[in-house]
C-alpha positions in Angstrom: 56.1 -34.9 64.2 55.2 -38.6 65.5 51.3 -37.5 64.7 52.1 -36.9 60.7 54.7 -40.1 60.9 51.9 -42.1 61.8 48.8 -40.6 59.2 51.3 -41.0 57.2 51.8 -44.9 57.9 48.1 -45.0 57.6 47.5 -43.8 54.1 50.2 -46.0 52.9 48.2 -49.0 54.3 45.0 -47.9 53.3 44.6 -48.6 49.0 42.8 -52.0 50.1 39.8 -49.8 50.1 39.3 -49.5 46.7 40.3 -52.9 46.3 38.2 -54.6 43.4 36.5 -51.5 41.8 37.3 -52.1 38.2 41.1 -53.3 38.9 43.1 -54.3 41.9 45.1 -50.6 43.7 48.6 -50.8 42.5 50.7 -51.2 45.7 54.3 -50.1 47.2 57.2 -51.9 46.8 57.2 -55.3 48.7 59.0 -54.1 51.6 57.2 -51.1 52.1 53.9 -53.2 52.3 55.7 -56.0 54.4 56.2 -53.1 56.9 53.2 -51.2 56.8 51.0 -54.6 57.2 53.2 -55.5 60.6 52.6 -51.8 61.7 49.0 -52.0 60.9 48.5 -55.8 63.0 50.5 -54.2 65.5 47.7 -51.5 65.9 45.3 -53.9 65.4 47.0 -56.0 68.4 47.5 -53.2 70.6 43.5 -52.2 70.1 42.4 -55.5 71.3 44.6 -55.5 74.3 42.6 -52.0 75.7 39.1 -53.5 77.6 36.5 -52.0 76.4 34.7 -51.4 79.8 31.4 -49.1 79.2 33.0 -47.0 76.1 30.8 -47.0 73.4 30.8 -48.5 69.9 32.9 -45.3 68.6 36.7 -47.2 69.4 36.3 -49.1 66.3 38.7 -48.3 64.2 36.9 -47.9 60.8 38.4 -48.0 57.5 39.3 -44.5 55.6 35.6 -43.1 53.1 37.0 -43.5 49.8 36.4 -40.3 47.5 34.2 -41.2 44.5 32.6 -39.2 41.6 29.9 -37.5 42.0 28.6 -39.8 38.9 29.3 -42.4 40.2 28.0 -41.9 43.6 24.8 -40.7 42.0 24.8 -44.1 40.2 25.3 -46.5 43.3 22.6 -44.0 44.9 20.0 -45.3 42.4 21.4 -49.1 42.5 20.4 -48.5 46.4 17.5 -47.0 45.9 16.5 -49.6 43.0 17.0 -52.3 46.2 14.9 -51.2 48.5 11.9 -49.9 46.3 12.2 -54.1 44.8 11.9 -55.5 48.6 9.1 -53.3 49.4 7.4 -53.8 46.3 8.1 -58.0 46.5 5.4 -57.2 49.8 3.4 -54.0 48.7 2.8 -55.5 44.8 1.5 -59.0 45.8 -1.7 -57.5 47.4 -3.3 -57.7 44.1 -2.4 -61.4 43.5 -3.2 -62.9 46.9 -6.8 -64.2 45.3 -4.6 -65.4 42.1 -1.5 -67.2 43.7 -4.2 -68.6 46.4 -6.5 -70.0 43.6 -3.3 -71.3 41.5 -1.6 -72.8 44.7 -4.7 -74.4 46.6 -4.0 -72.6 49.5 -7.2 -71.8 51.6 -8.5 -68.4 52.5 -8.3 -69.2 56.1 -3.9 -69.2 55.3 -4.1 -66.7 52.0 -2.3 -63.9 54.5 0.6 -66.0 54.8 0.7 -64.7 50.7 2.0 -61.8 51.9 3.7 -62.6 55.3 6.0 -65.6 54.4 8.0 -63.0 52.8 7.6 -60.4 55.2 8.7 -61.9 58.7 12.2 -63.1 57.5 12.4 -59.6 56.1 11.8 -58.0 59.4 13.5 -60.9 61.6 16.7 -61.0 60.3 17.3 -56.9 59.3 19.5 -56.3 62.9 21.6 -59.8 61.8 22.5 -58.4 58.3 23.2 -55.0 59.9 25.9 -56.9 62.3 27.5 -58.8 59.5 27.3 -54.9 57.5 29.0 -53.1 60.1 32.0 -55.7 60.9 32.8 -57.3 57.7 32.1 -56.0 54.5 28.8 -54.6 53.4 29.2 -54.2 49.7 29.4 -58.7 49.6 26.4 -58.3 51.8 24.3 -56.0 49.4 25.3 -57.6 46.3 24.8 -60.9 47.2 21.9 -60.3 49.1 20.5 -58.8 46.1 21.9 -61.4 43.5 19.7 -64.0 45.5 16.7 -62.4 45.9 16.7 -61.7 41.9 17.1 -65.3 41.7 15.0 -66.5 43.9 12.1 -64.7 42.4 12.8 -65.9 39.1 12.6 -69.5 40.6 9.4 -68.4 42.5 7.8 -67.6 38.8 7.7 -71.1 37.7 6.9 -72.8 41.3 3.5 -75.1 41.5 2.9 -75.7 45.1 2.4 -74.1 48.3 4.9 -75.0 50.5 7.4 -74.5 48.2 6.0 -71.2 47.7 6.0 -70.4 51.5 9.5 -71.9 52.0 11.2 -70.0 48.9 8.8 -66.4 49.6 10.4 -66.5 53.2 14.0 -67.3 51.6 13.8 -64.2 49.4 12.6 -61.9 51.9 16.2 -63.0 53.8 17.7 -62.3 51.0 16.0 -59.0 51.0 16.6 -58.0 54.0 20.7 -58.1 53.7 20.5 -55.1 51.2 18.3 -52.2 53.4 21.3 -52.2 56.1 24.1 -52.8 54.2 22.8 -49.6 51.4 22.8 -47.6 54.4 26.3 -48.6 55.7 27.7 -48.0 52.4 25.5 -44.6 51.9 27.4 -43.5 54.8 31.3 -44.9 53.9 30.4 -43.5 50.4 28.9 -39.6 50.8 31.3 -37.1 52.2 29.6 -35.7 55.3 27.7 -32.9 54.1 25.5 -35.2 51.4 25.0 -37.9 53.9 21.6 -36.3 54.8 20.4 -36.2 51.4 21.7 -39.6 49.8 20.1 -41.3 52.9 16.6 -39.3 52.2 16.5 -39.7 48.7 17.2 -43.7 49.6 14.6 -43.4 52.6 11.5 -41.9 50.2 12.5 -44.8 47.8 10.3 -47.0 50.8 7.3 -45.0 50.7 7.2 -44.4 47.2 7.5 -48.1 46.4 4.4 -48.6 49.0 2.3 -47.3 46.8 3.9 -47.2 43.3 4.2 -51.2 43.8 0.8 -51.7 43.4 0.8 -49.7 40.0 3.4 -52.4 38.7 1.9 -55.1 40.0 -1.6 -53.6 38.2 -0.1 -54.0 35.1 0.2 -57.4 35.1 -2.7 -57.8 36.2 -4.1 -57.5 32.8 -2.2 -60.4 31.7 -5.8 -62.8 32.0 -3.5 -66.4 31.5 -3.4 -69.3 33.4 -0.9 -71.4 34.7 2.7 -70.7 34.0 1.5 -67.8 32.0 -0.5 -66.2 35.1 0.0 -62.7 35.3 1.6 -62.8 39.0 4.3 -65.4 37.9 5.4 -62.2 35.4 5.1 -60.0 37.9 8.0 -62.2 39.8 10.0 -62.6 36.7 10.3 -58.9 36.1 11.5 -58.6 39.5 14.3 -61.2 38.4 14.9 -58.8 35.3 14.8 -55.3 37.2 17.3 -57.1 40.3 20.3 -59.3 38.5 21.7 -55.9 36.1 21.7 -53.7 39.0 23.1 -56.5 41.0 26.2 -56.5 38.6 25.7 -53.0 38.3 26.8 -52.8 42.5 29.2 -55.6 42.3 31.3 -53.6 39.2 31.3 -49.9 41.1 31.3 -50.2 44.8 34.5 -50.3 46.1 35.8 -52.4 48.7 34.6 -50.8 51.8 35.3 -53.6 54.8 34.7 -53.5 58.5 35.8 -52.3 61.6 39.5 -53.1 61.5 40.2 -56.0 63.3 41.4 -59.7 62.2 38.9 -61.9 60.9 39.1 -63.7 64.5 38.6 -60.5 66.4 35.0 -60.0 64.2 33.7 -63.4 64.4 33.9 -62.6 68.6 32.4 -59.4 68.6 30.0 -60.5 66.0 28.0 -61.5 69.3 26.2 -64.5 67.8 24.0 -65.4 71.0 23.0 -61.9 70.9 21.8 -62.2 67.0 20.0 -65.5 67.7 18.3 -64.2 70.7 16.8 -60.9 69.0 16.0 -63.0 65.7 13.7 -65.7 67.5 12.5 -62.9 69.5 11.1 -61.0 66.7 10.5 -63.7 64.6 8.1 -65.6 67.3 6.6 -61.6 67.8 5.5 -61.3 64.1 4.6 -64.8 63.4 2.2 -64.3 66.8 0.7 -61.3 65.8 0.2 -62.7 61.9 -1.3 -65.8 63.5 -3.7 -63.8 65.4 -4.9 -62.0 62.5 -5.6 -65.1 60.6 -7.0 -67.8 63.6 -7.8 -65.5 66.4 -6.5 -63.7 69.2 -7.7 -66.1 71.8 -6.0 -69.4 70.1 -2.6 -71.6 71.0 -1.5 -70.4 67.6 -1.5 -67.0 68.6 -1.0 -66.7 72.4 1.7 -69.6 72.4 4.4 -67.5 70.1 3.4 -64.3 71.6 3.8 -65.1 74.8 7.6 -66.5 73.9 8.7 -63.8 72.1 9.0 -61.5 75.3 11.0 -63.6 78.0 13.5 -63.7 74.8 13.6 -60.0 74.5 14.2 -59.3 78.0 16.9 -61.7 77.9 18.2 -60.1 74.4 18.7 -56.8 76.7 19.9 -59.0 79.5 22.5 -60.0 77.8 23.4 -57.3 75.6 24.3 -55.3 79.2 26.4 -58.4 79.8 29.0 -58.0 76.4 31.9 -55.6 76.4 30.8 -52.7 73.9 32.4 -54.0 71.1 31.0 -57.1 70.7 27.2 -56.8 71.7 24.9 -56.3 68.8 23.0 -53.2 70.5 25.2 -52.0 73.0 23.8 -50.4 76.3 25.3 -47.3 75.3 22.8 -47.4 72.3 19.9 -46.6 74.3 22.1 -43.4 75.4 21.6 -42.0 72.1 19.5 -39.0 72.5 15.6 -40.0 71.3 16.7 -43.4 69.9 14.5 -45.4 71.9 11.4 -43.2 71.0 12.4 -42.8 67.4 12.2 -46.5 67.0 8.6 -46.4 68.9 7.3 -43.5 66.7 8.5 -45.4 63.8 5.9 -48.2 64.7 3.3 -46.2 63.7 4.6 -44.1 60.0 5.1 -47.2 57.9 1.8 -48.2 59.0 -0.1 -45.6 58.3 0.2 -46.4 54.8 -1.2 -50.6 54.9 -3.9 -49.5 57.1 -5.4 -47.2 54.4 -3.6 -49.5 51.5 -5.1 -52.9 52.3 -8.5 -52.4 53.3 -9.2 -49.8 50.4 -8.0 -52.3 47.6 -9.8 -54.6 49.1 -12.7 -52.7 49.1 -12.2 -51.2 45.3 -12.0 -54.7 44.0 -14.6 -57.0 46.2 -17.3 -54.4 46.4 -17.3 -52.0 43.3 -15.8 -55.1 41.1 -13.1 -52.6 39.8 -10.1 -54.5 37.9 -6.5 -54.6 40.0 -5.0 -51.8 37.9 -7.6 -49.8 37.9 -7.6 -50.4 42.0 -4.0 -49.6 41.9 -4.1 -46.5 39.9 -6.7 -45.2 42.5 -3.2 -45.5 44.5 -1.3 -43.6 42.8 -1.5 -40.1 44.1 0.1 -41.5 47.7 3.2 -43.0 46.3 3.3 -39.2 44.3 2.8 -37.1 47.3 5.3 -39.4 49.2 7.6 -38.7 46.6 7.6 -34.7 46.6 9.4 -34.1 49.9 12.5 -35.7 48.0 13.2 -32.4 46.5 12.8 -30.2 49.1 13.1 -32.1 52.6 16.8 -33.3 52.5 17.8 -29.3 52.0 15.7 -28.2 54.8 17.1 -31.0 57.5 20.2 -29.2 58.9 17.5 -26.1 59.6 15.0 -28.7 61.1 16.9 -30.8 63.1 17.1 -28.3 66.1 12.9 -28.3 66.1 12.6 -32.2 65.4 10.3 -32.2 68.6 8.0 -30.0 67.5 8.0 -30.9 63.6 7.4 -34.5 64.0 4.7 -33.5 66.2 3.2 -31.7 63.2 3.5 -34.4 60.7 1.5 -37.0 63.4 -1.2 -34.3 64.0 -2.2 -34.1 60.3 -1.6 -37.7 59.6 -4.2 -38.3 61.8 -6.3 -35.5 60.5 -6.0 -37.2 56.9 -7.8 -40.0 58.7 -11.0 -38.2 60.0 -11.3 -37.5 56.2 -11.4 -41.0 55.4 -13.3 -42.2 58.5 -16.4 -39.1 57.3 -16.1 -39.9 53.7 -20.0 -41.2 53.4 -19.2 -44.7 53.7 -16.4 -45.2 51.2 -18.1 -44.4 48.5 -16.1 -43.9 44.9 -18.9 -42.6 42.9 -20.3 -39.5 42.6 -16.9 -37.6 43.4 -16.8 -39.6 46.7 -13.2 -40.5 45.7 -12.0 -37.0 44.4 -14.0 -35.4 47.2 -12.5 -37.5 50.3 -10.4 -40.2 49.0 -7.6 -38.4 47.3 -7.1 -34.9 49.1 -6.5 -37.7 52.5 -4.0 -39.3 50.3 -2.3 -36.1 48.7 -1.9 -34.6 52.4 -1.4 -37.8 54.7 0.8 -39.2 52.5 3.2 -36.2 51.8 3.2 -35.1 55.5 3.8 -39.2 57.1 6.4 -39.3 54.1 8.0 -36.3 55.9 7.8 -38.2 59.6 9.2 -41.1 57.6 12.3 -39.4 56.2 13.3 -37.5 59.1 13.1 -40.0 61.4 15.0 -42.3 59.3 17.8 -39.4 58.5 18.2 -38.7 62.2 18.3 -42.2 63.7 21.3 -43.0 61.1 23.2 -39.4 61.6 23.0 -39.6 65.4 25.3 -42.7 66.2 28.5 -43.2 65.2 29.4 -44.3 61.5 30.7 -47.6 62.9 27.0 -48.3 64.5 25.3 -47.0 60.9 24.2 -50.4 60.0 22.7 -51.8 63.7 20.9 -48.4 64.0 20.1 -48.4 60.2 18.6 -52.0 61.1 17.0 -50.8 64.3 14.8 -48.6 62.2 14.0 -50.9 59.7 13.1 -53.4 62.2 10.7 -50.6 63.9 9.0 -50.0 60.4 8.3 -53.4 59.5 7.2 -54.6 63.2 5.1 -51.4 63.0 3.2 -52.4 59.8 2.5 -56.5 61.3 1.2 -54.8 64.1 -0.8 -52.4 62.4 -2.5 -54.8 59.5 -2.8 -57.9 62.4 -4.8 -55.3 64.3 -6.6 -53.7 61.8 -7.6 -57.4 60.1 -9.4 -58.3 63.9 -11.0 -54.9 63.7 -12.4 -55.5 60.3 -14.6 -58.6 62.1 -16.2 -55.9 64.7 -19.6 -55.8 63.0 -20.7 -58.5 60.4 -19.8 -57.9 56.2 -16.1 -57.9 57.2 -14.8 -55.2 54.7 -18.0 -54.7 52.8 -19.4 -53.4 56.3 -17.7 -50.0 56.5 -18.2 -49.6 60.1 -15.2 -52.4 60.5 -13.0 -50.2 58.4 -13.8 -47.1 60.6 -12.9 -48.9 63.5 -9.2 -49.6 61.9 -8.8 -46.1 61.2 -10.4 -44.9 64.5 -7.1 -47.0 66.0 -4.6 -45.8 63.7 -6.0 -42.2 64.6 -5.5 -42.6 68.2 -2.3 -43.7 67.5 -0.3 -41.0 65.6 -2.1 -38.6 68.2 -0.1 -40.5 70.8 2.9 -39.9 68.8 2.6 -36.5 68.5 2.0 -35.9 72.2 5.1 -38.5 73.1 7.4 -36.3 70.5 6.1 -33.3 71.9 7.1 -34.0 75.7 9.9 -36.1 75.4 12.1 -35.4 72.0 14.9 -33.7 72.9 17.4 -31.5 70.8 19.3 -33.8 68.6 23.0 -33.7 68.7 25.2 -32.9 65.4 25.7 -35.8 63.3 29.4 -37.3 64.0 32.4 -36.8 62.1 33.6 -39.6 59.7 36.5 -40.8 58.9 39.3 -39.2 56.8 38.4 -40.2 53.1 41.1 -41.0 50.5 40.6 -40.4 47.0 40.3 -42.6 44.6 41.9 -41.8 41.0 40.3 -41.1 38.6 41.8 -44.1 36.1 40.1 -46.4 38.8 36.7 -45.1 38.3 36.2 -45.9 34.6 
């Protein structure tokens, strides 16, 4: 009787959730809310009292899933979706204006990568940061503001003309960006009841690897615009961004409803929001990828290179030193994380799928535009096929997971084994050449195949890392991943750009590029023998919270 009493307390206190949606939830009378508020602090107080000790992250006491539409879920599924394929694109489109912006800008071919990478080490730095602040306060005023700014701030980048601003403002946007990947998968998983999980999150996954590719179509586009200046065809590629980001942004902000936290008083989250620990794993990754970008551009052997490097792991092992240090729930990654079955060797085979994609991406542009003088769309179009065939396994994959995930060991296995194979096709493809059906002969069959099957590695990595831990831990492990992906592609285009310098010609020697793809090769064959010895069976995803509805009056 005392069990229903109390569920029954707990629904009465729980119509904050939809808090905001179109119209604030019509309450109880005053007293009723006077005495369900001191009941809930009292719970609230009584939680804090317990020590934590070694339990895991799965005492949080997490707010009830709200019960939406199925149109309107749909919706905020594409506003997510819309997000991420925006921040992949703000790295993925740019390729084809690094000569522009550099000739615009004045800034000199020895720095032009930093084009591309002042946006993409804040993005990768500060992903396991927005996944804290996701998880404990209130992700949907972390993905709609996160997403508000970086429309702006691309709008502003449009009209900028000088470098350092351009470096400063790039790096701002890509923290901007970085808020909305965690936080769309902490609301994916407050949102979907239990059984679409799987599929929301792969439809929201694929949205990545389709935007690796498919960015470089947009971006082609306006690459026909042929003005200078303020007119230049990469400043319209930024403003389109701006156009594509601020209505989706109002979009989010008018239909998700108010999901917050762990429940805890604002206090109580500020300490477990373990701020030592965030600072710690930011500098740590952001001295990583700013050492391994430095290395590509002056040399592995320099200060500027070695010096950064060298930092970033003493602050690592202190991140874990620490971490092992901070009650459960209050560490960012708490050592009860790493007892997640596979997550440790998810995160290292996910290292090596996003990059398979810039290691065939960056040197083959490169090549289509510098040594058969073909125009940027026309070098982006050559592209399309992969961001097509990563798209396919969208609508069959997210059906097929429940039946997979028993045989994850020797399924990923698979997908490494022919990504690599996709290679050899590349590496034997007489040189590179595009003419006389070298492309349609070599070229595109590696893309159709590798690019289907590593978009199938992607997505069930990514849907298995998030369904493993508990829903409370959705955005850290969300982040984990994320953080995985975008350290893997650094590595993989820092390594691949010293590679490229092998043999004199750079890129127009094709020897260099062979060498790149000889590495990444070798590398998803070591991924596929790692999954094969040491996956184990993945445990069942964990059971959410209770959801209560929402009616349907609130919805409009």
């Amino acid at each position: 009787m005392s069990m229903v009493q109390n569920n029954e307390e707990r629904r009465s206190s729980s119509p904050t959730i939809v808090e905001g949606v179109v119209g604030e939830a019509k309450g109880m009378d005053g007293e009723t809310n006077e005495n369900s508020g001191r009941e809930d602090m009292e719970k609230v107080e009584t939680t804090q009292t317990v020590q934590p000790g070694p339990v895991a992250p799965t005492t949080h006491a997490m707010p009830d899933r709200p019960v939406l539409s199925k149109k309107r879920k749909m919706v905020l599924l594409l506003t997510f979706s819309v997000a991420q394929f925006l921040d992949i694109t703000a790295r993925s489109g740019v390729v084809l204006f690094v000569e522009d912006i550099s000739r615009d800008l004045n800034i000199k071919y020895q720095v032009s990568t930093w084009v591309l990478t002042a946006f993409s080490v804040p993005f990768a730095a500060f992903l396991l940061f927005w996944g804290r602040v996701a998880d404990l306060f209130t992700a949907k005023t972390t993905f709609v503001y996160g997403f508000y700014v970086l429309g702006v701030l691309n709008l502003i980048i449009s009209f900028l003309p000088n470098k350092y601003a351009y470096f400063i403002l790039r790096a701002l946007s890509g923290l901007a960006a970085s808020a909305t990947i965690p936080s769309a998968y902490r609301l994916i998983v407050a949102i979907f009841e239990p059984k679409e999980v799987g599929g929301a999150i792969a439809i929201f996954t694929l949205t990545g690897a389709f935007a690796n590719a498919s960015g470089l179509v947009l971006a082609g586009f306006f690459g026909f615009i042929k003005s200078t200046n303020q007119l230049a065809g990469w400043r319209w590629f930024f403003r389109a961004m701006t156009v594509i980001a601020i209505p989706f942004a109002g979009l989010a902000q008018a239909l998700i409803p108010k999901i917050p936290g762990v429940r805890a008083t604002q206090a109580e989250k500020w300490r477990q929001f373990d701020l030592i620990g965030c600072s710690i794993m930011l500098f740590s990754n952001l001295l990583l990828i700013l050492g391994l970008t430095l290395g590509a551009t002056y040399g592995w052997k320099t200060a500027k290179f070695l010096v950064p490097f060298l930092l970033s792991w003493p602050l690592f092992i202190a991140f874990f030193f620490w971490e092992r240090k901070q009650p459960a729930l209050s560490a960012l990654v708490p050592s009860s994380t790493w007892r997640v079955p596979n997550l440790a060797l998810y995160l290292w085979l996910a290292l090596c799928v996003f990059g398979w994609w810039g290691a065939i991406q960056l040197p083959l542009v490169e090549i289509y535009e510098t040594v058969y003088h073909e125009s940027s769309i026309i070098s982006a179009v050559r592209m399309i096929p992969m961001g097509i065939a990563a798209l396919v396994p969208m609508l069959f994959l997210p059906k097929l997971l429940p039946i997979l995930r028993p045989y994850s060991r020797w399924f990923i296995s698979f997908t490494q084994i022919v990504a690599a194979s996709s290679l050899l096709i590349l590496i034997y493809s007489r040189g590179g050449d595009i003419h006389n059906n070298g492309y349609w002969r070599y070229q595109f069959p590696a893309f159709i195949v590798g690019s289907f099957i590593n978009a199938m590695a992607f997505l069930t990595g990514s849907v298995l890392v998030v369904t493993s831990v508990p829903p409370s831990m959705s955005g850290v492990a969300s982040a984990l991943i994320q953080v995985a992906y975008q350290i893997g592609i650094v590595v993989t285009i820092s390594i691949q750009a010293g590679l490229l310098t092998i043999h004199p010609g750079s890129i127009a020697n094709f020897s260099n590029v062979q060498a790149s793809w000889w590495f990444q090769f070798g590398w998803c064959l070591l991924n596929a023998i790692l999954a094969l010895l040491f996956l184990q069976r993945p445990p069942p995803p964990p059971t959410p919270a209770a959801a209560i509805p929402v009616k349907p009056d609130a919805e409009a």
